[in-house]
KOLNU-418590 format. One line per field, with one value per residue (C-alpha): residue in one letter; y, z negated, x negated. Coordinates in pm, whole numbers. Layout:
N
rest: c(a,...)
v: c(Y,...)
w: c(Z,...)
u: c(X,...)
***
This chain:
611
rest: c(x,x,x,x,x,x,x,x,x,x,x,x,x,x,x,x,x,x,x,x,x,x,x,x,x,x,x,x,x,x,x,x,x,x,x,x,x,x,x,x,x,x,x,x,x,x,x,x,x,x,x,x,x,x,x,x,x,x,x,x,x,x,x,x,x,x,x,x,x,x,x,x,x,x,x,x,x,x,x,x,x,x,x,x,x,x,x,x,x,x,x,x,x,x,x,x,x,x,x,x,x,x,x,x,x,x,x,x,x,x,x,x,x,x,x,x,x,x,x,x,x,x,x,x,x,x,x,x,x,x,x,x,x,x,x,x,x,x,x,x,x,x,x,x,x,x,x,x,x,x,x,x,x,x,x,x,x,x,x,x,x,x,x,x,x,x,x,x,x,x,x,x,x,x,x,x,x,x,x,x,x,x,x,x,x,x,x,x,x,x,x,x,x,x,x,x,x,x,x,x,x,x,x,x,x,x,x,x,x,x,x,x,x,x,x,x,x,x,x,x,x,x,x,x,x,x,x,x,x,x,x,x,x,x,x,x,x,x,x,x,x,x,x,x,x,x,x,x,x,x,x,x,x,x,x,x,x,x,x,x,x,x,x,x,x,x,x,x,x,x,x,x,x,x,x,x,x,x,x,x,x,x,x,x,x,x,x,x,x,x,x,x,x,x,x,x,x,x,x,x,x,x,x,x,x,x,x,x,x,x,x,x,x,x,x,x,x,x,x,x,x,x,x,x,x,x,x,x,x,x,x,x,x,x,x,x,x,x,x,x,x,x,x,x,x,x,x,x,x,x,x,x,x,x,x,x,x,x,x,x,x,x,x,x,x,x,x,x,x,x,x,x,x,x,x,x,x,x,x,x,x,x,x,x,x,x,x,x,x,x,x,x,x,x,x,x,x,x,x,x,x,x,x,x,x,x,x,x,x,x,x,x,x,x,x,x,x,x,x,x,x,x,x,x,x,x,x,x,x,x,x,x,x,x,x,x,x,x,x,x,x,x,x,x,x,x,x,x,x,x,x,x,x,x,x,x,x,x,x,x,x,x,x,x,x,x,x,x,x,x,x,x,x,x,x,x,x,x,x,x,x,x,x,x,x,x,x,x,x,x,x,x,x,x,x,x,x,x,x,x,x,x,x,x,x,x,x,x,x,x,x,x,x,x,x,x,x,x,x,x,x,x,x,x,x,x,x,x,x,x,x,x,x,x,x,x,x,x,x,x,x,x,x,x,x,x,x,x,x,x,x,x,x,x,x,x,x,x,x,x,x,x,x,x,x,x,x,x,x,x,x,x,x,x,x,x,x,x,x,x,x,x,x,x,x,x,x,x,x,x,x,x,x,x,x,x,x,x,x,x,x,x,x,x,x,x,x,x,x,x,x)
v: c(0,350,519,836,1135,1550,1856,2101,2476,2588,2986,3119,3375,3312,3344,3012,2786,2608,2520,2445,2267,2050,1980,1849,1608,1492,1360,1219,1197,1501,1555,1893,1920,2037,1980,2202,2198,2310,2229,2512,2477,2461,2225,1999,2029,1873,1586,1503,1469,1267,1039,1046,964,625,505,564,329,90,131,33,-273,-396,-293,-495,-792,-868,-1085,-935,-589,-760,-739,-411,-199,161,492,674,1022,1280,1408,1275,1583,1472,1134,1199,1416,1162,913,1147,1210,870,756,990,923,526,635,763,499,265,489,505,156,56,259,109,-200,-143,37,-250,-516,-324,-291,-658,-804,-548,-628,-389,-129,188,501,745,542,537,915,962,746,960,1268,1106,1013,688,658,292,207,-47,-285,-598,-846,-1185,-1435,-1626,-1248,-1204,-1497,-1486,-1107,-1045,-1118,-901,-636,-712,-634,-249,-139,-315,-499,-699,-887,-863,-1086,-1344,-1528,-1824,-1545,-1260,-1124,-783,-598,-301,-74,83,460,774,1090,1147,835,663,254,136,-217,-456,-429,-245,50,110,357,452,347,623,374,7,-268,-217,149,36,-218,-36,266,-25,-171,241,303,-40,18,394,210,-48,298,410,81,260,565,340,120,439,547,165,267,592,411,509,878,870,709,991,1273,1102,1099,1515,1576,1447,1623,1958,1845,1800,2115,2319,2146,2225,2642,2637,2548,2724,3001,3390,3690,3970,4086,3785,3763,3485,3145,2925,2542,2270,1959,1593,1365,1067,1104,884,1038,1376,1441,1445,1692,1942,1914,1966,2313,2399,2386,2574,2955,3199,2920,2935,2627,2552,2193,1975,1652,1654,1754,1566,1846,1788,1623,1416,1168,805,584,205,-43,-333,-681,-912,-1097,-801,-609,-861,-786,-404,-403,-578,-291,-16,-90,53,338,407,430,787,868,834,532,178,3,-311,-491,-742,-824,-863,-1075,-1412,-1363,-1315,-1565,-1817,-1667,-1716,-2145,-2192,-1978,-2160,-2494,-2787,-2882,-2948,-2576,-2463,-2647,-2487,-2134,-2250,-2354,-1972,-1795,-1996,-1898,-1534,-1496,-1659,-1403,-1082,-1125,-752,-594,-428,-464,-760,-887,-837,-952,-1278,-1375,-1268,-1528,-1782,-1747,-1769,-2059,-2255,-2165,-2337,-2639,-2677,-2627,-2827,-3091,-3052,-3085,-3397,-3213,-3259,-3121,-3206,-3583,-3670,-3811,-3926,-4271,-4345,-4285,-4310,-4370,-4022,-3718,-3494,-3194,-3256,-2867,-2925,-3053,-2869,-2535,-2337,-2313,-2261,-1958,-1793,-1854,-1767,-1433,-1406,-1426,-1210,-918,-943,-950,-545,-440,-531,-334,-38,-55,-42,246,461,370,506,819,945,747,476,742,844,488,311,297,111,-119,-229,-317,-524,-694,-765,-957,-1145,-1260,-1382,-1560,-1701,-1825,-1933,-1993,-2215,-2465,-2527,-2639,-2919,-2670,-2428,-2247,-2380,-2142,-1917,-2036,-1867,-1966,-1866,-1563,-1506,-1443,-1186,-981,-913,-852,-603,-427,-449,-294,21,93,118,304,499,565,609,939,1062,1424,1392,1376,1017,983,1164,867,606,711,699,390,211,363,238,-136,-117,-25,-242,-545,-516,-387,-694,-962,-867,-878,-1199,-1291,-1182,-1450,-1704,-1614,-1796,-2143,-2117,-1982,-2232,-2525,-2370,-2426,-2781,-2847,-2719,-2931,-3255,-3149,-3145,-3498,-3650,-3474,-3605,-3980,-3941,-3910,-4254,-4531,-4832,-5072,-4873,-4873,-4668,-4492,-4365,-4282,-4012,-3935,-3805,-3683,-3505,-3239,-3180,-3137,-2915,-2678,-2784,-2735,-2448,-2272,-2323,-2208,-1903,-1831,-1963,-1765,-1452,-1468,-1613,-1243,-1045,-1201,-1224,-861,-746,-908,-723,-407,-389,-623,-633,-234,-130,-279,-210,180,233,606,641,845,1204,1089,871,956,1023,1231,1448,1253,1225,1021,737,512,273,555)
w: c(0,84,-305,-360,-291,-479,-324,-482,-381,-592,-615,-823,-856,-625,-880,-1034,-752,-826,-1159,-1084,-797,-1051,-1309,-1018,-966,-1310,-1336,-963,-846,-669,-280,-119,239,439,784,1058,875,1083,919,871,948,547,532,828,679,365,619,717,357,298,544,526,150,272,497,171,-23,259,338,-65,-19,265,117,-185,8,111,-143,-115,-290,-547,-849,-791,-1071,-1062,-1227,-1076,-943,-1216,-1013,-713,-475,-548,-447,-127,-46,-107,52,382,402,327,614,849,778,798,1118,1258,1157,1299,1608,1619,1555,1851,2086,1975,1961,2360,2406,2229,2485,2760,2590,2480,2834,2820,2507,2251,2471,2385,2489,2500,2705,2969,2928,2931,3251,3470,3357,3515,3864,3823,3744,3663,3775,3602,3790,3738,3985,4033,3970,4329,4494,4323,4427,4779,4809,4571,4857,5066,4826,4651,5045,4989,4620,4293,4153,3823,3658,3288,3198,3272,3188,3357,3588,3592,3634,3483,3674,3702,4038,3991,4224,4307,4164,4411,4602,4687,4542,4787,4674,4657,4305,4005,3912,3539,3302,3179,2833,2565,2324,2285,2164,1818,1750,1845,1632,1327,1399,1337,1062,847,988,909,512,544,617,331,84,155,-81,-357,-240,-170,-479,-671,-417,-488,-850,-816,-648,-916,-867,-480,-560,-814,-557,-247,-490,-602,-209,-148,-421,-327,68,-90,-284,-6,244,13,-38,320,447,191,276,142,16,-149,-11,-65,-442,-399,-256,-176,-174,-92,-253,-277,-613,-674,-820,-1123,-1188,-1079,-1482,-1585,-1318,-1445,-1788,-1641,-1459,-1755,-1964,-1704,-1696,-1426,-1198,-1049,-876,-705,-734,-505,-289,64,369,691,845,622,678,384,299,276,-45,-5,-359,-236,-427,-459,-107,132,-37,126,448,408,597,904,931,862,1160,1321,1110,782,800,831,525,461,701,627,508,762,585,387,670,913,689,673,1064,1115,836,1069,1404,1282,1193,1538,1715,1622,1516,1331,1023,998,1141,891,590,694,695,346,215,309,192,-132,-134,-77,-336,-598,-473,-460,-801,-885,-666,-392,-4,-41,-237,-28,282,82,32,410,504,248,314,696,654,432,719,969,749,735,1099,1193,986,1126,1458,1400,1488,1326,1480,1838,1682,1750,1411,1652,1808,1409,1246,1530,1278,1189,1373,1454,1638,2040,2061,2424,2517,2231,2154,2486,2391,2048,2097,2265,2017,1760,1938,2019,1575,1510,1740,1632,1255,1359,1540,1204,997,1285,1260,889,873,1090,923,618,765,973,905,1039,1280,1493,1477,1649,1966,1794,1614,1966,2112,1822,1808,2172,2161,1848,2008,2308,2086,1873,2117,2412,2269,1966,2191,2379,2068,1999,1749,1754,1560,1608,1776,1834,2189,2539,2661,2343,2284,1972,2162,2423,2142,2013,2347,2326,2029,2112,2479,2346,2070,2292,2595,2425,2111,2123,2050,1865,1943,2323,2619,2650,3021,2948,2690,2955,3185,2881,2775,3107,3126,2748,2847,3112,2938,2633,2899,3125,2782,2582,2852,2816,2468,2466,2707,2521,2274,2488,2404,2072,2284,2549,2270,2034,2379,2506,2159,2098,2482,2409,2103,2231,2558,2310,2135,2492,2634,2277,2328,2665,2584,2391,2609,2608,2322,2094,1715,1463,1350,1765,1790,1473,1624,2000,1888,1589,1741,2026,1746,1544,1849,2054,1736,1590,1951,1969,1623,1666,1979,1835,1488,1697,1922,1623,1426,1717,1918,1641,1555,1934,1904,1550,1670,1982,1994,1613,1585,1878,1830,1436,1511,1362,1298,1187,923,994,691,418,53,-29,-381,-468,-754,-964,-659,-783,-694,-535,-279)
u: c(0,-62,-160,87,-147,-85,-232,-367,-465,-753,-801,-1123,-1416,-1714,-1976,-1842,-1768,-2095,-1993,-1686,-1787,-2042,-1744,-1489,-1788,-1835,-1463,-1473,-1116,-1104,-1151,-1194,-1085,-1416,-1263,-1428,-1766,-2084,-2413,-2657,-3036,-3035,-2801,-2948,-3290,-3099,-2956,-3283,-3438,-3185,-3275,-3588,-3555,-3408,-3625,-3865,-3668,-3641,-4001,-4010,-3878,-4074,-4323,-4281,-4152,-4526,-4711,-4992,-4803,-4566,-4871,-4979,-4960,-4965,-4816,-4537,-4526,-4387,-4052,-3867,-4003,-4394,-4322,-4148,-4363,-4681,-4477,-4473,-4808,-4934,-4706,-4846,-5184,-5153,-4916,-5268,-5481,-5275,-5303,-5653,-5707,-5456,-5680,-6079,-5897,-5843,-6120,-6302,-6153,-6262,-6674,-6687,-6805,-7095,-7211,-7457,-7663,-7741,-7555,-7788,-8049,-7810,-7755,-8099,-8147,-7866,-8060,-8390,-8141,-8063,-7698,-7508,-7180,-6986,-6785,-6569,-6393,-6319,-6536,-6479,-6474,-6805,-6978,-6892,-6972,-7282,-7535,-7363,-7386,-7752,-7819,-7687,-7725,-7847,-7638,-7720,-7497,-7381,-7134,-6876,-6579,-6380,-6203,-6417,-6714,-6879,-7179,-7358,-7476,-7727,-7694,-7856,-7629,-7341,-7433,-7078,-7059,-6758,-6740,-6443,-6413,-6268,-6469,-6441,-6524,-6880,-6896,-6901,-7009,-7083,-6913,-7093,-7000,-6628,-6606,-6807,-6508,-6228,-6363,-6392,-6021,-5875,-6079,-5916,-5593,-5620,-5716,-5392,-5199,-5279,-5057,-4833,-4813,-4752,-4425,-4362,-4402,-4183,-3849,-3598,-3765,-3701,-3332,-3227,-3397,-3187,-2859,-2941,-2955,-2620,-2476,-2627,-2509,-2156,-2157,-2282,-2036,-1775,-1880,-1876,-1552,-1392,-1150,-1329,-1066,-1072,-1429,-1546,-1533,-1270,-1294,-943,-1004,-748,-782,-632,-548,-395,-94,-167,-474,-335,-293,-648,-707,-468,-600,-935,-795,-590,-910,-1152,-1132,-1043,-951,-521,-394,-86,-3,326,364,231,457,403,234,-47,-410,-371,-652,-603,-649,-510,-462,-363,-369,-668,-540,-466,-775,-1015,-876,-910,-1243,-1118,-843,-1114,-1280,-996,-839,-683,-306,-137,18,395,400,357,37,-7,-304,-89,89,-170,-423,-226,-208,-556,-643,-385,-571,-935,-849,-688,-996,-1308,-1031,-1311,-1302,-1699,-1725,-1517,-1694,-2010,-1841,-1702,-2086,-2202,-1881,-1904,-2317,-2230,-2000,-2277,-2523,-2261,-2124,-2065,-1716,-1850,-1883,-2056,-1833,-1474,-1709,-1795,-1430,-1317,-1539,-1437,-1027,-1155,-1354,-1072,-797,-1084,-1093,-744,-679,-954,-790,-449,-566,-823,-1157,-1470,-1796,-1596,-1491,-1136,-1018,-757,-960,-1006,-702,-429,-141,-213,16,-272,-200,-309,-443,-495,-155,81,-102,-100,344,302,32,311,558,296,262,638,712,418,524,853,758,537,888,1073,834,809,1206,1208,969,1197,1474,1270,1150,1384,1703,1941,2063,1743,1655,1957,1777,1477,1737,1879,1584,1519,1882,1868,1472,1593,1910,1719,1475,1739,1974,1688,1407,1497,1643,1345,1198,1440,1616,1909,2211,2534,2735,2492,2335,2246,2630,2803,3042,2865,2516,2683,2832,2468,2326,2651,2582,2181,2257,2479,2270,1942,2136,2399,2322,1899,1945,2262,2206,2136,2410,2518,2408,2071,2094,2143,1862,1613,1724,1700,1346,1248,1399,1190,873,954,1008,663,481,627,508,164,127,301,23,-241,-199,-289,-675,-553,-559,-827,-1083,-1038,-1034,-1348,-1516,-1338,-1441,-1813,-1835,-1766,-2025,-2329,-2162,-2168,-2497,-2648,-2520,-2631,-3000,-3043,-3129,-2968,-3076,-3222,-3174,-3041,-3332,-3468,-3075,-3091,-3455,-3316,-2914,-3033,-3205,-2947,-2656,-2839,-2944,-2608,-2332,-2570,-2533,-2141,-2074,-2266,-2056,-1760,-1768,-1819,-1517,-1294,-1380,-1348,-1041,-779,-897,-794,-490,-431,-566,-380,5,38,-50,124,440,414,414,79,-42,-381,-502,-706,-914,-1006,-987,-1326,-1375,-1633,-1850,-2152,-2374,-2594,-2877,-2606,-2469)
***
C-alpha cells in the first residue's frame, strides 16, 4: 500500500535555515521538495568529492583484499580531509609509476636483443662520422639477403631469436641505409640502464603501501567525511531550491510527512522559533513523494516494481498483486526442479550471509520465493535437470508442458489481465465514481461474459445457464454494450458517446489480442530451456562409447553437465527475471491503469557510513 502522505509549507528567517535545515535532519522523516535543482560549481565540486571519497573506500577494500596488505599496521590520518587528500596524491603518484614503468617495460623489450653497450660510445662514434643504424627483420629475410647487403654497407649482426634477427649498419652521416628491413630507433640507453630505472620506480611504487596502509588505516575517517559531504550536498540542495521573499530575508520550503509520523514533526515546529507552517492533505495536483509499507510478502517484491516506477499517489499500489504472478511466471519460465533447488541452495546462502534488513536482504528472499515456485513447478511438470520423471514414475499425472502449456499460458494471461482491469475498474470507481466509470465497467462486463460463457467450456467446465447460446449471456453482453457506448461518459451527447465507444472497443479489442499474445513467451521460454536441457543430457550420453563402465561414464558426462546445465541455467535464470517482468511491466500495468510516481519519498537525515 501506498503510506498516507501530509504537506507542509515551511516559512522562516534566512539566517536560520541552516539550523533548521540540521534539526529536520536529526529527526529524519522530513523531505523537502528540491525539484528544478541546478548544481553550482560549489556544489558539483561537492559531487565530485563525494565520489571520489568512494572510490577511496572501494580502493580500501581492494586494497585490503590482497594478502599481502591484510597485516599491515599503521596509524590513521587525524581528520577525514587529510586522508582523502593523502589518498589522492598517493594515487596519483603510484598512477605515474605505474606509467613510467609501462613505458621502460616497452622500451626494455625493444633494448633486450641489443644487449649492454654503452651510450655514450656510440655518441661519441657519430661525432667522429661513423653513425650505426639499427635494424631488425626476419630471420629467413636475413639470411637470404645479408650477402647481398655485406656487399653495400656493414652490416654486423647482434642478436637473434627463432624469428628474428637484430643488426647493425654501420653509415657515413646522411648516407641513406635502404634495406628490406625495419629501421628502429637509436637506443638512448641500454638494456641495463632500463632495467636499473624499473627496478627504483617499481621500489618507489612499493614505498607508496605505507601511504596506503595508513588510508587503509583511516576508512571510518574517509566514511564519516563522504557521509558530512552528502549532508552539506543536501543542505545546500535544499537552500537552493527554496523560494526567497521579502528581500530575501525569507525562505518558503514545501515539505512531505507521513501522516503517522506527521505528529512528531509538528511538535518539532511547535518547539523551534520563528519558523510558520501551514500543514493539510495533498490535492491531486500535487508532486507528492512516494512511500510504500507493504507486508513481509509483497515487500520482497518491491524491488522488481522499482525498476519501473513508484506508484502515483492516490491510485492503487500493484506490488501485492503482481508478486504471486511473477512468483507463478518465474516457476513456469526456467520450469526444473533441480534448477530450482540450486536457486534454493544460493537464496538460502544469501540470506545466511545478509542477516541484517536491507537490500541484500529483500534480494535474498526474491530469489528464495523464486527458486521454491521453480521447485514446485519443476515438480508438477516432472523435470529434473531435463529428466522426465515421466519414463520413471508413469502412474504419476505430470504436467506434459509441451503438449498442455502453450493453452493454459493464454488462459494464464487471459485471468491475469482481467484480474489489472478489475483493480483499474475499482480504482476509478474510487476516484472518480461509479458514474465516470460506467464505460470502464462495460468493457469489463462484456470480456468477463465472453470468458465465462466461451471460454470455460473449452476447458471441460461451464455455468449452467450461463453459456455462449443462453439468454442469460446476451443480457450481459446487453448491459456491457450500453454501458461502454452509451453511457462512457454521462455528461457527453449520447451519439458523441457512440462514436467513442466504437473507437475504445476497437482499441480495447486489437490492444487486448496482443497482450493476450504476449503470454505465450511464458511457454516457449520455459520449452526452449526444458528443450536445451535434455540437448546437453543426450549430447552427454552421446560421448560414452559403447561398453564402458560406470566410472569412464561419470569421467566423459560429468564435465558436459556441469558446463552444458551451468550454460542453460545461466541463460535460463536470466530470461525467467526479465520475461515475467515485461509481461508485469507492460499487460499487467497497462491494463491495471498504472500512474507512476514524480518521486520517491526520500527524507532528509543524519547520513551514515552505510549511505
Amino acid at each position: 500500500m501506498i503510506a498516507p502522505m501530509m504537506k507542509y509549507d515551511f516559512v522562516l528567517f534566512a539566517a536560520q535555515s541552516e539550523d533548521f535545515i540540521n534539526r529536520l535532519r536529526e529527526l529524519g522523516l522530513v523531505e523537502i521538495t528540491t525539484t528544478g535543482w541546478e548544481p553550482s560549481e560549489a556544489e558539483r565540486q561537492l559531487m565530485l568529492d563525494i565520489e571520489g571519497h568512494a572510490k577511496a573506500i572501494d580502493f580500501i577494500r581492494e586494497y585490503r583484499k590482497d594478502e599481502a596488505h591484510a597485516d599491515l599496521k599503521a596509524e590513521p590520518f587525524a581528520t577525514p580531509a587529510e586522508a582523502y587528500e593523502h589518498y589522492l596524491a598517493a594515487q596519483q603518484q603510484a598512477a605515474a609509476l605505474r606509467t613510467e614503468i609501462g613505458r621502460l617495460e616497452k622500451s626494455a623489450d625493444e633494448l633486450r636483443p641489443w644487449g649492454g653497450f654503452d651510450v655514450r660510445r656510440a655518441s661519441a662514434l657519430a661525432e667522429r662520422g661513423i653513425v650505426l643504424h639499427y635494424f631488425s627483420a626476419q630471420v629467413g629475410t636475413y639470411d637470404k639477403a645479408i650477402a647481398e647487403w655485406s656487399a653495400q654497407y656493414t652490416v654486423s649482426e647482434v642478436a637473434r631469436t627463432e624469428t628474428m634477427a637484430y643488426f647493425v649498419v654501420v653509415a657515413a652521416p646522411g648516407e641513406e641505409v635502404a634495406l628490406d628491413a625495419q629501421e628502429m630507433k637509436t637506443p638512448t640507453m641500454d638494456i641495463r640502464e632500463a632495467e636499473r630505472l624499473i627496478a627504483e620506480n617499481e621500489q618507489r611504487l612499493a614505498a607508496l603501501d605505507a601511504e596506503f596502509a595508513r588510508v587503509a588505516a583511516s576508512e571510518k575517517l574517509l566514511l564519516a567525511g563522504a557521509a558530512a559531504l552528502k549532508e552539506q550536498l543536501q543542505g545546500a540542495r535544499v537552500k537552493a531550491t527554496a523560494r526567497k521573499a521579502a528581500d530575501d530575508t525569507l525562505l518558503v520550503m514545501e515539505g512531505w510527512a507521513e501522516k503517522e509520523t506527521s505528529d512528531k514533526v509538528d511538535a518539532l515546529l511547535e518547539e523551534y522559533p520563528n519558523v510558520v507552517y501551514l500543514k493539510q492533505a495533498p490535492t491531486p495536483e500535487d508532486e507528492t513523494p512516494v512511500k510504500l509499507k507493504n507486508g513481509r510478502f509483497a515487500r520482497m517484491f518491491e524491488l522488481v516494481g522499482d525498476m519501473y516506477a513508484r506508484p502515483k499517489y492516490g491510485t492503487l499500489d500493484l506490488t501485492p498483486f503482481f508478486a504471486p504472478f511473477y512468483m507463478l511466471f518465474f516457476g513456469i519460465c526456467l520450469n526444473d526442479a533441480g534448477y530450482g533447488a540450486i536457486l534454493l541452495l544460493a537464496g538460502l546462502f544469501m540470506l545466511w550471509k545478509y542477516r541484517t534488513p536491507g537490500m541484500m536482504r529483500r534480494a535474498a528472499w526474491f530469489a528464495t520465493l523464486c527458486a521454491v515456485s521453480t521447485v514446485v513447478f519443476g515438480l508438477l511438470c516432472g523435470s529434473v535437470f531435463g529428466v522426465n520423471l515421466k519414463e520413471y514414475f508413469p502412474s504419476v499425472p505430470f504436467i506434459d508442458f509441451q503438449k498442455q502449456f502453450f493453452t493454459l499460458s493464454l488462459v494464464i494471461g487471459i485471468v491475469q489481465i482481467l484480474f489489472g482491469m478489475a483493480l483499474n475498474l475499482w480504482t476509478k470507481i474510487r476516484l472518480f465514481g461509479l458514474p465516470n466509470s460506467l464505460g470502464a465497467l462495460g468493457w469489463f462486463i462484456i470480456l468477463l461474459s465472453c470468458c465465462l460463457a466461451m471460454g470455460l467450456p473449452m476447458a471441460g467446465a461451464a455455468i449452467p445457464g450461463f453459456t455462449s447460446g443462453s439468454v442469460a449471456f446476451y443480457v450481459a453482453l446487453g448491459i456491457g454494450g450500453a454501458l461502454l457506448l452509451l453511457l462512457n461518459n454521462p455528461r457527453r451527447n449520447p451519439l458523441v458517446n457512440i462514436g467513442a465507444g466504437l473507437w475504445e472497443l476497437y482499441n480495447n479489442l486489437t490492444g487486448l489480442l496482443s497482450d493476450v499474445l504476449s503470454y505465450i513467451r511464458l511457454f516457449a521460454i520455459g520449452l526452449s530451456g526444458g528443450v536445451l536441457a535434455l540437448v546437453f543430457n543426450t549430447l552427454a550420453d552421446g560421448f560414452v562409447p559403447e561398453g564402458a563402465n560406470f566410472v569412464v561414464r561419470l569421467l566423459i558426462m560429468i564435465p558436459i553437465l556441469l558446463i552444458g546445465h551451468g550454460i542453460n541455467l545461466f541463460m535460463s535464470t536470466i530470461s525467467s527475471f526479465v520475461h515475467p517482468m515485461r509481461l508485469t511491466f507492460v499487460e499487467f500495468f497497462k491494463n491495471a491503469g498504472f500512474e507512476m510516481a514524480p518521486r520517491a519519498f526520500d527524507p532528509i537525515r543524519k547520513m551514515d557510513a552505510g549511505d
